[in-house]
N, CA, C and O atoms as CSV, one atom per row, in Angstrom:
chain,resi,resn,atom,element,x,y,z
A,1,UNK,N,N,62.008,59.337,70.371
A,1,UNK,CA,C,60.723,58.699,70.624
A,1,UNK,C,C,60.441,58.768,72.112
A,1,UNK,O,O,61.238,58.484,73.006
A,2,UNK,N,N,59.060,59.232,72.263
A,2,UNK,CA,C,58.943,59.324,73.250
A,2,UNK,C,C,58.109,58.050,74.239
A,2,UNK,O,O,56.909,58.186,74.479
A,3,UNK,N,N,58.668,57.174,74.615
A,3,UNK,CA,C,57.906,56.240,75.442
A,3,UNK,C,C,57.337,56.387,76.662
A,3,UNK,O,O,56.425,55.653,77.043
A,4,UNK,N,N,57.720,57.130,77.207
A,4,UNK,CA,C,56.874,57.808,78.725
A,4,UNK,C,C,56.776,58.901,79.024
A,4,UNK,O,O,57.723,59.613,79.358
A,5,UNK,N,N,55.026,59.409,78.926
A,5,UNK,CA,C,54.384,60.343,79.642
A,5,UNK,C,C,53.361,60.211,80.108
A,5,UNK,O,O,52.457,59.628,79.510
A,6,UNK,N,N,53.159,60.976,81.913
A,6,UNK,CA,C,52.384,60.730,83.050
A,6,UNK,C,C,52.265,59.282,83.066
A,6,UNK,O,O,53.212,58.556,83.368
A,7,UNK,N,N,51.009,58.813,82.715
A,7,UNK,CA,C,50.863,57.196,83.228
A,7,UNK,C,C,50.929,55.923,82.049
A,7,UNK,O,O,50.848,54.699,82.153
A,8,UNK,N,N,51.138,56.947,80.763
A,8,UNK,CA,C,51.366,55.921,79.460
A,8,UNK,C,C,52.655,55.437,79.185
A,8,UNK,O,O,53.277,55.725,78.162
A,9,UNK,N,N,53.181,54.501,80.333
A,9,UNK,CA,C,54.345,53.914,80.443
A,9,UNK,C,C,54.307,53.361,78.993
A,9,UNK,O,O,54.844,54.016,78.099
A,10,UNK,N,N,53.598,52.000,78.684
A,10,UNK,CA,C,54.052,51.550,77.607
A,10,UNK,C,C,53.247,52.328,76.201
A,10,UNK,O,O,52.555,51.635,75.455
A,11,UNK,N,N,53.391,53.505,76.004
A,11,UNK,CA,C,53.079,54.049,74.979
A,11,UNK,C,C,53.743,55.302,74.335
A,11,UNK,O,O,54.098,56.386,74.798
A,12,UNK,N,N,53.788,54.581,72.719
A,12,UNK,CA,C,54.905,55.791,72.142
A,12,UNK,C,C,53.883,56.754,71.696
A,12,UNK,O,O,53.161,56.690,70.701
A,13,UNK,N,N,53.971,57.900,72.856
A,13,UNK,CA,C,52.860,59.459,72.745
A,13,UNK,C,C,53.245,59.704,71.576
A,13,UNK,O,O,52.300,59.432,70.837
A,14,UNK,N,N,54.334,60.164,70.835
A,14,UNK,CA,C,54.679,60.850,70.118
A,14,UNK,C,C,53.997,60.279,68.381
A,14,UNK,O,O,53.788,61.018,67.419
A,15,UNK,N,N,53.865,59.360,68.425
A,15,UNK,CA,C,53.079,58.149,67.383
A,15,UNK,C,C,51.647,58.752,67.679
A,15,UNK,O,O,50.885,59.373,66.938
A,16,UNK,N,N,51.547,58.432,68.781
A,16,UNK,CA,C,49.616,58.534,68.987
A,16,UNK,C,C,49.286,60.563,68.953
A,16,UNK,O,O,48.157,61.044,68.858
A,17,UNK,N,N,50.455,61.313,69.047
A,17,UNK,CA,C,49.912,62.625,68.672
A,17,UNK,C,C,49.878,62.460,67.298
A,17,UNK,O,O,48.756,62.745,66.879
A,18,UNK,N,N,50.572,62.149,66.500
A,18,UNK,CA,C,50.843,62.298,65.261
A,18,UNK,C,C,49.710,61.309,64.415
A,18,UNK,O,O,49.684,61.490,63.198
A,19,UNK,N,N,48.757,60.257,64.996
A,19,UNK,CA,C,47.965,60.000,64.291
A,19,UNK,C,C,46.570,60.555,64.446
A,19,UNK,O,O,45.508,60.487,63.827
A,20,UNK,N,N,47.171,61.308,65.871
A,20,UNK,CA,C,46.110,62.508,65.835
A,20,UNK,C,C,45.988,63.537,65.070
A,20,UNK,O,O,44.806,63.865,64.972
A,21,UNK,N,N,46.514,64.021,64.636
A,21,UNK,CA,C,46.922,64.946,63.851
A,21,UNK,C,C,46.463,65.035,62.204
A,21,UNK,O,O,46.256,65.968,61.427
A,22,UNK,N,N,46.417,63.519,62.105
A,22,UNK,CA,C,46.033,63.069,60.845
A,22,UNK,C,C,44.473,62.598,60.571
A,22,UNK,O,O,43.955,61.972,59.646
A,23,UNK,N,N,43.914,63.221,61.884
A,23,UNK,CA,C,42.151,63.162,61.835
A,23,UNK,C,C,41.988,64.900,61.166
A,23,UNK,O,O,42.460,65.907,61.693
A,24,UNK,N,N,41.543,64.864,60.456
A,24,UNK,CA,C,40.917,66.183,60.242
A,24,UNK,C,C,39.887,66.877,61.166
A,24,UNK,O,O,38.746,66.418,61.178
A,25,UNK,N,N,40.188,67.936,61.934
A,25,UNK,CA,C,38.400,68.370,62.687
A,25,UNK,C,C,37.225,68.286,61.970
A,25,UNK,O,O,37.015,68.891,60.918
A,26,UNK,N,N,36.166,67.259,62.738
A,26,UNK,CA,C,35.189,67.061,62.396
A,26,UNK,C,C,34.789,66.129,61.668
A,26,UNK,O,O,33.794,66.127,60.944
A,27,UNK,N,N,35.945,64.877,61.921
A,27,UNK,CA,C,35.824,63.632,61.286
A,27,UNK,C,C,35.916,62.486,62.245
A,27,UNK,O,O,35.865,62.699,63.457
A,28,UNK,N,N,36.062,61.165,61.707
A,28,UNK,CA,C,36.120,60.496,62.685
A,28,UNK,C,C,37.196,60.250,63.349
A,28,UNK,O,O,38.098,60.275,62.511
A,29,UNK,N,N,37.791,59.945,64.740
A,29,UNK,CA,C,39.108,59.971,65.275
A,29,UNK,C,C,39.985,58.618,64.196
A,29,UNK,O,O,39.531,57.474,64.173
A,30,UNK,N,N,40.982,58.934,63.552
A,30,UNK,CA,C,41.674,57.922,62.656
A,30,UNK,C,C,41.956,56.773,64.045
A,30,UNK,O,O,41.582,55.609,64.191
A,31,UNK,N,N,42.670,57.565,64.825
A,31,UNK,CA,C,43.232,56.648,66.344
A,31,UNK,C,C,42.669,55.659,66.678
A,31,UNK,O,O,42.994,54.472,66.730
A,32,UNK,N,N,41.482,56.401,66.989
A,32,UNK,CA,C,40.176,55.329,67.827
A,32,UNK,C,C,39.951,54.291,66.505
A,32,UNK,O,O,39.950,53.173,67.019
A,33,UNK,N,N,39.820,54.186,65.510
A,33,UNK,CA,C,39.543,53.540,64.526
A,33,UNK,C,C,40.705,52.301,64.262
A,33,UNK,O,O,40.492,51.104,64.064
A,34,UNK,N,N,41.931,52.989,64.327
A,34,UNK,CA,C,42.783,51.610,64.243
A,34,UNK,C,C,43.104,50.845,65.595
A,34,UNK,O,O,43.599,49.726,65.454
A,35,UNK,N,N,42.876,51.321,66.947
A,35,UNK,CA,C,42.578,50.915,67.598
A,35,UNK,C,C,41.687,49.878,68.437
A,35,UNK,O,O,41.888,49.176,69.429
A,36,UNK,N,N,40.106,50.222,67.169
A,36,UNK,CA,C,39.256,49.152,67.337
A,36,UNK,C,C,39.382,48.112,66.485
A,36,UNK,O,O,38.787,47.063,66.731
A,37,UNK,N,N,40.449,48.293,64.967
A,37,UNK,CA,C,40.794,47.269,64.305
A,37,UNK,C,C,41.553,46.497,65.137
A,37,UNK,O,O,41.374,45.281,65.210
A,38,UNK,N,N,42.542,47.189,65.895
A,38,UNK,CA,C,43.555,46.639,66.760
A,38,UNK,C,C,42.842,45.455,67.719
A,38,UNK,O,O,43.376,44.345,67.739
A,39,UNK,N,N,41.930,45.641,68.318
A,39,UNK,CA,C,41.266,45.030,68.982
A,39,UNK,C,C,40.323,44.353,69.082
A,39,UNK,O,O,39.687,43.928,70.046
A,40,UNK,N,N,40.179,44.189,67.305
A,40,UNK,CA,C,39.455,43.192,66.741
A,40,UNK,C,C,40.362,42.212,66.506
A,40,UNK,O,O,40.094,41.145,67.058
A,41,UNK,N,N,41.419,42.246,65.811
A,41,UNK,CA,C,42.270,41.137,65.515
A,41,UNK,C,C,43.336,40.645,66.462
A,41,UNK,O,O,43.677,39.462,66.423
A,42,UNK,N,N,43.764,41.315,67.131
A,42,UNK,CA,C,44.494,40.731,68.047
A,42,UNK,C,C,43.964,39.670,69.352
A,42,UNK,O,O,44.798,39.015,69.976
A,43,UNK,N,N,43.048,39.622,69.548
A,43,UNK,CA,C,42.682,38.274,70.601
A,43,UNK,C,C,42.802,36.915,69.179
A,43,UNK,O,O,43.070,35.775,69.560
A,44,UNK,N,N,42.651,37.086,68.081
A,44,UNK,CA,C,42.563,35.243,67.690
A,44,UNK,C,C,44.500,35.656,67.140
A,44,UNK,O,O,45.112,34.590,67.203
A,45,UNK,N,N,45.284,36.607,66.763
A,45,UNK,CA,C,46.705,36.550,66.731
A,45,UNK,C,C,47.128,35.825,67.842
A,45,UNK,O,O,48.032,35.010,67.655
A,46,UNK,N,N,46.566,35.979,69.194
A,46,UNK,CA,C,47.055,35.556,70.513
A,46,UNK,C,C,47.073,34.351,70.119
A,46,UNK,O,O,48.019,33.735,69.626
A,47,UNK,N,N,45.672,33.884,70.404
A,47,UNK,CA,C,45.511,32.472,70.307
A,47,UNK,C,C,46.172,31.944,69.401
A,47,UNK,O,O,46.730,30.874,69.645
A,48,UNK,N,N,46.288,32.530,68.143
A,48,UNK,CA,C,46.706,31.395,67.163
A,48,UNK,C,C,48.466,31.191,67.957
A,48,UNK,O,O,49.054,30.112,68.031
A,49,UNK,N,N,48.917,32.314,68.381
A,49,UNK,CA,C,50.224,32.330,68.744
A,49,UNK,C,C,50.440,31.649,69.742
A,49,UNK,O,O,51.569,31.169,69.833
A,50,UNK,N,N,49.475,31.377,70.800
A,50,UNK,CA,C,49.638,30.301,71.835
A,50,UNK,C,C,49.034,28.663,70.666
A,50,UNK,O,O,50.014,28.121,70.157
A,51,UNK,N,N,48.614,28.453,70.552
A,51,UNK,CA,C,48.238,27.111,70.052
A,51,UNK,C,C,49.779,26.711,69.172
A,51,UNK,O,O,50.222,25.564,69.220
A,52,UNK,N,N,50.447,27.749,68.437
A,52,UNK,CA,C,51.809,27.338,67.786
A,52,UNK,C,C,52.604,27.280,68.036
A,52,UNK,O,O,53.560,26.807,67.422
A,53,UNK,N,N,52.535,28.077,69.806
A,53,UNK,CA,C,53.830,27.563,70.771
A,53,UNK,C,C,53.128,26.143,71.357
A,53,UNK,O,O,53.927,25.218,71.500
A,54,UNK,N,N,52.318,25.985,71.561
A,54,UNK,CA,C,51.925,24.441,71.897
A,54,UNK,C,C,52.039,23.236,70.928
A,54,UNK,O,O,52.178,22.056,71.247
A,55,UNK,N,N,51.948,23.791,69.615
A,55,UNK,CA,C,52.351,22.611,68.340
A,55,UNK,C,C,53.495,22.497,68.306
A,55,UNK,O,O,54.009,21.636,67.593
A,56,UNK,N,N,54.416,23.555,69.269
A,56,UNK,CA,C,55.914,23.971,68.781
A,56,UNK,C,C,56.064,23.799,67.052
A,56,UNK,O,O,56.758,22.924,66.535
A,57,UNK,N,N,55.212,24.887,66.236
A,57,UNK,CA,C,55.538,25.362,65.254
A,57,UNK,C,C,56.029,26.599,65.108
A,57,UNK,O,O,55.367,27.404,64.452
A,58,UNK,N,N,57.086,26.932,65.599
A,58,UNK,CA,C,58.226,27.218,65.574
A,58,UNK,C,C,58.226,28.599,64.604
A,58,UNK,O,O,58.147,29.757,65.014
A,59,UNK,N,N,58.343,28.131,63.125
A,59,UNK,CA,C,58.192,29.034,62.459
A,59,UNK,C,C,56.608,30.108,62.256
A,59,UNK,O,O,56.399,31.250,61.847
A,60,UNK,N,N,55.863,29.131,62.729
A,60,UNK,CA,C,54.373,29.822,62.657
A,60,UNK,C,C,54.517,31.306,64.213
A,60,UNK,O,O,54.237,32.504,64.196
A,61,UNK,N,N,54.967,30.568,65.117
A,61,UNK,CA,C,55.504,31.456,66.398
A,61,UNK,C,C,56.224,32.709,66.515
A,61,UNK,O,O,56.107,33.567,67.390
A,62,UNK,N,N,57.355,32.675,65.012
A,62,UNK,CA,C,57.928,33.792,64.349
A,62,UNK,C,C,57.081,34.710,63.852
A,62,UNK,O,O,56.944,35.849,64.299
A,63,UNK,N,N,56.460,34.204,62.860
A,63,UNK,CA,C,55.924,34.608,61.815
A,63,UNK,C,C,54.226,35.644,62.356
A,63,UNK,O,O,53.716,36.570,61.727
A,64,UNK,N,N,53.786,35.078,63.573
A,64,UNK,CA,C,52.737,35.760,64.533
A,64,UNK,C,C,53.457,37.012,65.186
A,64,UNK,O,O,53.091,38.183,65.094
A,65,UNK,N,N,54.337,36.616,65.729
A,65,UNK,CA,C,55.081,37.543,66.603
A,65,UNK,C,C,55.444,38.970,66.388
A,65,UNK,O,O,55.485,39.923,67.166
A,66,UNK,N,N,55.787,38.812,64.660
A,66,UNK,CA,C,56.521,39.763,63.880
A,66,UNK,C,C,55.271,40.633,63.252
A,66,UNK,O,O,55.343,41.823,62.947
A,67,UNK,N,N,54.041,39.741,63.116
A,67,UNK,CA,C,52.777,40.638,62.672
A,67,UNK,C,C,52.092,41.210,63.859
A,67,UNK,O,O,51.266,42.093,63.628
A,68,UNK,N,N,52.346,40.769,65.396
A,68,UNK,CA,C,51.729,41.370,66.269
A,68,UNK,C,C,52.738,42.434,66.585
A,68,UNK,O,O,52.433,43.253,67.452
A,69,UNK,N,N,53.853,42.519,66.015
A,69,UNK,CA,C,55.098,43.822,66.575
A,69,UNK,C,C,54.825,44.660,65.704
A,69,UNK,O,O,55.132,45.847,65.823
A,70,UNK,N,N,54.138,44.121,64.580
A,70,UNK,CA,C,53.911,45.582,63.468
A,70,UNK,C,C,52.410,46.394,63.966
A,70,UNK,O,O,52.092,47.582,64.011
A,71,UNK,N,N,51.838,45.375,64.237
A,71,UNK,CA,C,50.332,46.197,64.768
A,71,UNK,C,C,50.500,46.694,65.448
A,71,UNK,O,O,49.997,47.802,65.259
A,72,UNK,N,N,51.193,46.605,66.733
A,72,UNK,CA,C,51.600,47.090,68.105
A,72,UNK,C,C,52.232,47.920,67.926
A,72,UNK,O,O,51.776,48.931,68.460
A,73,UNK,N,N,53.522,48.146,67.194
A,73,UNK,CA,C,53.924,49.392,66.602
A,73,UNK,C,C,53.079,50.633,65.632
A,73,UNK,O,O,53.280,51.844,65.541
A,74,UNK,N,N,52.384,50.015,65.186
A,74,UNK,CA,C,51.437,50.974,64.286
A,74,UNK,C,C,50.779,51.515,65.315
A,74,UNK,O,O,50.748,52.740,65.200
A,75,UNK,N,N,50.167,51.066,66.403
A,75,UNK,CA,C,49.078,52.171,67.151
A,75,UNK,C,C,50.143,52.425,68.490
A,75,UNK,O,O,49.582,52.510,69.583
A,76,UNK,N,N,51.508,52.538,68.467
A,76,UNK,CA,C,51.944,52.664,69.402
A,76,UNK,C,C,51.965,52.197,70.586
A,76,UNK,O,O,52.386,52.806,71.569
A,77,UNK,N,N,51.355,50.700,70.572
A,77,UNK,CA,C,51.938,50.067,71.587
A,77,UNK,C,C,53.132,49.341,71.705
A,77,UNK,O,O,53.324,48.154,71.441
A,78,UNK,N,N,54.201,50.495,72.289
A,78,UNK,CA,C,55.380,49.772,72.258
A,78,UNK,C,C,56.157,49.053,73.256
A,78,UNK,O,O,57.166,48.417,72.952
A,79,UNK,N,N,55.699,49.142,74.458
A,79,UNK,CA,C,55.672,47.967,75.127
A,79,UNK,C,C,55.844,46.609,74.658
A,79,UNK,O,O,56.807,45.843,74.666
A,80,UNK,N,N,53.859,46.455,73.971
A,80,UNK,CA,C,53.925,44.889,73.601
A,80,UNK,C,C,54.959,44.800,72.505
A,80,UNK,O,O,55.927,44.050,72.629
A,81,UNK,N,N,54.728,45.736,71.167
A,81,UNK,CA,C,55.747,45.166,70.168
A,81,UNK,C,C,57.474,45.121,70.629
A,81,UNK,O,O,58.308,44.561,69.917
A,82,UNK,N,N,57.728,45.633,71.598
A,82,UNK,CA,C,58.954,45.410,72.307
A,82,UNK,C,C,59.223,43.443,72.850
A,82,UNK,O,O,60.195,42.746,72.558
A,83,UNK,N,N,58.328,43.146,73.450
A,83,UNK,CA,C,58.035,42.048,73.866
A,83,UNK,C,C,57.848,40.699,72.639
A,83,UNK,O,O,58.246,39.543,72.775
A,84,UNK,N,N,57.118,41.294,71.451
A,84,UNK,CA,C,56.768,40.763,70.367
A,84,UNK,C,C,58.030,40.744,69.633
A,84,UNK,O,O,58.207,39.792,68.872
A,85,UNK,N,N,58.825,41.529,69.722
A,85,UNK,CA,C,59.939,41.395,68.756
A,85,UNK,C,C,61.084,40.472,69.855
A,85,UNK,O,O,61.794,39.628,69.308
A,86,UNK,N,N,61.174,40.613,70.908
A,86,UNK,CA,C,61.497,39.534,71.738
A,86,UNK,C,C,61.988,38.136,71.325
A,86,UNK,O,O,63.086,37.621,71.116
A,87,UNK,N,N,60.503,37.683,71.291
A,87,UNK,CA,C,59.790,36.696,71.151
A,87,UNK,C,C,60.252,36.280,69.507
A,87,UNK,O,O,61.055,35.350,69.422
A,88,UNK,N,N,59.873,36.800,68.463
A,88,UNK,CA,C,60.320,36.989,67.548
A,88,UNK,C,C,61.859,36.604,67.022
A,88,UNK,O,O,62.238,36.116,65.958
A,89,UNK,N,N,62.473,36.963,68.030
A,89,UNK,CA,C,64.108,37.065,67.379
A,89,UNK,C,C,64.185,35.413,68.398
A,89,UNK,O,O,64.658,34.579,67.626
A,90,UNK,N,N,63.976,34.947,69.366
A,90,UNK,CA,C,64.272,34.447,70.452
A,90,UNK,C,C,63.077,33.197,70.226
A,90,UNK,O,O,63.048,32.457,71.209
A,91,UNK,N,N,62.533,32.983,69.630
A,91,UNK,CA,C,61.342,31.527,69.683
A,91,UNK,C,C,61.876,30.292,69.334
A,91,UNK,O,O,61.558,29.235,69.879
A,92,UNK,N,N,62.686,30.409,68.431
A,92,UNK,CA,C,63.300,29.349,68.027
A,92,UNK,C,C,64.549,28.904,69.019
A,92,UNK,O,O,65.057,27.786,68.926
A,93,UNK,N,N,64.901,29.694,69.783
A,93,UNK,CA,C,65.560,29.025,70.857
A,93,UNK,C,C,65.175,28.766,72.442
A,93,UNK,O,O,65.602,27.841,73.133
A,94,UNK,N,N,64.695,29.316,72.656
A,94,UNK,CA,C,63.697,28.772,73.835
A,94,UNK,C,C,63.210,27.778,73.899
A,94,UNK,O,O,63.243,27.175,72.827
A,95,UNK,N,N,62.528,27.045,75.040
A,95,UNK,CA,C,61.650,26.291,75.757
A,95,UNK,C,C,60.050,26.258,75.318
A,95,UNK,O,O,59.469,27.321,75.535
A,96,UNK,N,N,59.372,25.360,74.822
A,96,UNK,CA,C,57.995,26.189,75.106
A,96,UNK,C,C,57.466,26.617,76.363
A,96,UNK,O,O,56.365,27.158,76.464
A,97,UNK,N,N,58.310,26.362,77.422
A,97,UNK,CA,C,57.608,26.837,78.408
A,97,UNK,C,C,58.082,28.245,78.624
A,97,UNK,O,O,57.418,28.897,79.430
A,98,UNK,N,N,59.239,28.912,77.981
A,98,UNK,CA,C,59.627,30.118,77.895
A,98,UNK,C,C,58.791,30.617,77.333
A,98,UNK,O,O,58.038,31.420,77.883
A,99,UNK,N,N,58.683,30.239,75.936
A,99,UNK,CA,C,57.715,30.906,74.526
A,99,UNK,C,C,56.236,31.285,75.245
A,99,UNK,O,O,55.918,32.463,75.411
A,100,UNK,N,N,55.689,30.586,75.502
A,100,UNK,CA,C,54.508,30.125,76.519
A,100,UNK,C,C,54.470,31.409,77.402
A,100,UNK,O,O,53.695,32.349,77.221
A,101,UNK,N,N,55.554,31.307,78.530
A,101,UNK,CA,C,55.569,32.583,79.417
A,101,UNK,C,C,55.594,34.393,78.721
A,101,UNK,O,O,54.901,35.302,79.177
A,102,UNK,N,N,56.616,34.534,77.502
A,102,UNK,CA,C,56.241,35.323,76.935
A,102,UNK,C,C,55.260,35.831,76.396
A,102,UNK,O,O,54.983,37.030,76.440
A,103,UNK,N,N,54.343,34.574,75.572
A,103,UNK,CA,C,53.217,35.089,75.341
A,103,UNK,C,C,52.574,35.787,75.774
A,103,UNK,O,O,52.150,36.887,75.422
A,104,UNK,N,N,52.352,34.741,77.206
A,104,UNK,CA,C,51.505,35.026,77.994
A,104,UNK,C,C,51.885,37.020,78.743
A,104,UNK,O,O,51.038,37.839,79.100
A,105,UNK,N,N,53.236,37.158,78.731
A,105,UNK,CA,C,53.258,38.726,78.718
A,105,UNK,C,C,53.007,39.607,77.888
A,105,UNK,O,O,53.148,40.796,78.176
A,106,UNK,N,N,52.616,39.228,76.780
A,106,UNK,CA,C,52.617,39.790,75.443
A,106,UNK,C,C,50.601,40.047,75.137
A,106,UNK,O,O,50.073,41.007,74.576
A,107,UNK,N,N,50.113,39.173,75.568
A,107,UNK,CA,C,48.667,39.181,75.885
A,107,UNK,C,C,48.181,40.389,77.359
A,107,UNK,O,O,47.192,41.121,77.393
A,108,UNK,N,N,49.291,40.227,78.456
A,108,UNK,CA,C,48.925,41.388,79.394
A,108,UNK,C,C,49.150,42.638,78.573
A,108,UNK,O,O,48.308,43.526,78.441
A,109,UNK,N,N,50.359,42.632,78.033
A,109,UNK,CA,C,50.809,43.992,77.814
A,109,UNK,C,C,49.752,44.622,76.509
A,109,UNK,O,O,49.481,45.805,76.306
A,110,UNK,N,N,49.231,43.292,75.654
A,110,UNK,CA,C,47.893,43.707,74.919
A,110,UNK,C,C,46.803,44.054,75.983
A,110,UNK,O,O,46.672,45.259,75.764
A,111,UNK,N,N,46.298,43.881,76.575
A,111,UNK,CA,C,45.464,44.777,77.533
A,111,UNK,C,C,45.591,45.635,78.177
A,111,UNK,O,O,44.725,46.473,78.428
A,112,UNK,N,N,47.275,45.594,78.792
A,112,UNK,CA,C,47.560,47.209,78.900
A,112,UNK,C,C,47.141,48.251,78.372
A,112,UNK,O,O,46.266,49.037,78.735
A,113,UNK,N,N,48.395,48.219,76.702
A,113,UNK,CA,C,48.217,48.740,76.061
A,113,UNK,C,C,46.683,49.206,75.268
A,113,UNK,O,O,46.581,50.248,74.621
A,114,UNK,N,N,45.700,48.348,75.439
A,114,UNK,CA,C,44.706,48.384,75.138
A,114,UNK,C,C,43.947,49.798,75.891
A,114,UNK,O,O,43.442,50.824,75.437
A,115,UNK,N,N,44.088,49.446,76.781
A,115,UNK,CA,C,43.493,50.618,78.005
A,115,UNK,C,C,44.071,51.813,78.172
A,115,UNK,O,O,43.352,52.732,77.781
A,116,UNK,N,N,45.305,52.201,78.695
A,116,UNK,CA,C,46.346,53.136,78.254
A,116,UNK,C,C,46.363,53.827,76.584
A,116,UNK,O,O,47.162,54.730,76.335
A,117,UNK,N,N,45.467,53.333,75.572
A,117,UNK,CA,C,45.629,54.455,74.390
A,117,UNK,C,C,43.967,54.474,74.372
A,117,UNK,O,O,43.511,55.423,73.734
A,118,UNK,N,N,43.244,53.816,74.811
A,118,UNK,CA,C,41.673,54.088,75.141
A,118,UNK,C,C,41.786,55.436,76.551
A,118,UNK,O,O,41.014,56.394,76.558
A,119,UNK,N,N,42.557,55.293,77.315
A,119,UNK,CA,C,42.313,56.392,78.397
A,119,UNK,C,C,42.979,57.813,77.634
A,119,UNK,O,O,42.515,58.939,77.814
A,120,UNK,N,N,44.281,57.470,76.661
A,120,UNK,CA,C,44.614,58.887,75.555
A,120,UNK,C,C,44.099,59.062,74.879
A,120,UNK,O,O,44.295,60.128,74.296
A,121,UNK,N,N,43.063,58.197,74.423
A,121,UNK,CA,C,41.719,58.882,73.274
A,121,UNK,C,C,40.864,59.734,74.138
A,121,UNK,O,O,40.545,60.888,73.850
A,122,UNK,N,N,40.592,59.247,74.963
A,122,UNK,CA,C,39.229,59.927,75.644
A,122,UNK,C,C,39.256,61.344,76.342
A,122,UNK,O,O,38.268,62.077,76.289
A,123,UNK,N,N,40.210,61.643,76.881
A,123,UNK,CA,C,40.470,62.718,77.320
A,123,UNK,C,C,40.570,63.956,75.809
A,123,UNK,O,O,40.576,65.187,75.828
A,124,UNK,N,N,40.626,63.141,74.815
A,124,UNK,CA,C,41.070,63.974,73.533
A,124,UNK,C,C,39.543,64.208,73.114
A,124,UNK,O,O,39.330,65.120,72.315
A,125,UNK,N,N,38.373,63.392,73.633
A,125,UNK,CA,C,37.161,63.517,72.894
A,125,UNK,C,C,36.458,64.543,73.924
A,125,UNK,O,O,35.396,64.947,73.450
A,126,UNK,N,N,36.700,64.996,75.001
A,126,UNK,CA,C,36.184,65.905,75.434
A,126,UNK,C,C,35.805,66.910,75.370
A,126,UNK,O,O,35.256,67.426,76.344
């Protein structure tokens, strides 16, 4: 797996060629498409995932974590789902002010990642 090329530190290229691949010419980009699903649902995952490290519900904190590591893995952001699975294995023993701080990296690395497979689409739509 390939996790770094030129400036797509946190992105597994080798995922995002291969769901390229699976657009047919002359259709719509599959990529760009789960990408904008991606980025439809993931800002209220956040939130709900910060509000359940603030209830310290514990298991709800798992249970977010592990669905934002599968999305994040599906469009190859593996950065965040690196971070997400973290979080994941590790919530129930932490601090909320740990849980809290992770999040809160787990929300950058969603905008990273956000931007970084929007800048590998675009060069592809040229």
């Amino acid at each position: 797996m390939n996790e770094v090329s030129g400036n797509f530190v946190n992105l597994n290229v080798d995922l995002l060629r291969a769901l390229e691949e699976l657009s047919p010419p002359g259709t719509d980009n599959l990529l760009a498409e789960l990408v904008e699903l991606f980025e439809k649902t993931t800002p209220q995952l956040l939130s709900d995932l910060k509000s359940a490290i603030t209830s310290a519900q514990l298991e709800t904190v798992v249970r977010i974590a592990h669905r934002l590591k599968g999305s994040a893995a599906n469009i190859g952001a593996q950065g965040m789902a690196n971070l997400c699975s973290h979080l994941e294995k590790s919530a129930t023993q932490n601090s909320a002010e740990i849980n809290s701080q992770c999040a809160d990296e787990i929300v950058n690395s969603f905008l990273i990642s956000s931007e970084e497979i929007r800048n590998w689409i675009n060069p592809l739509k040229q």
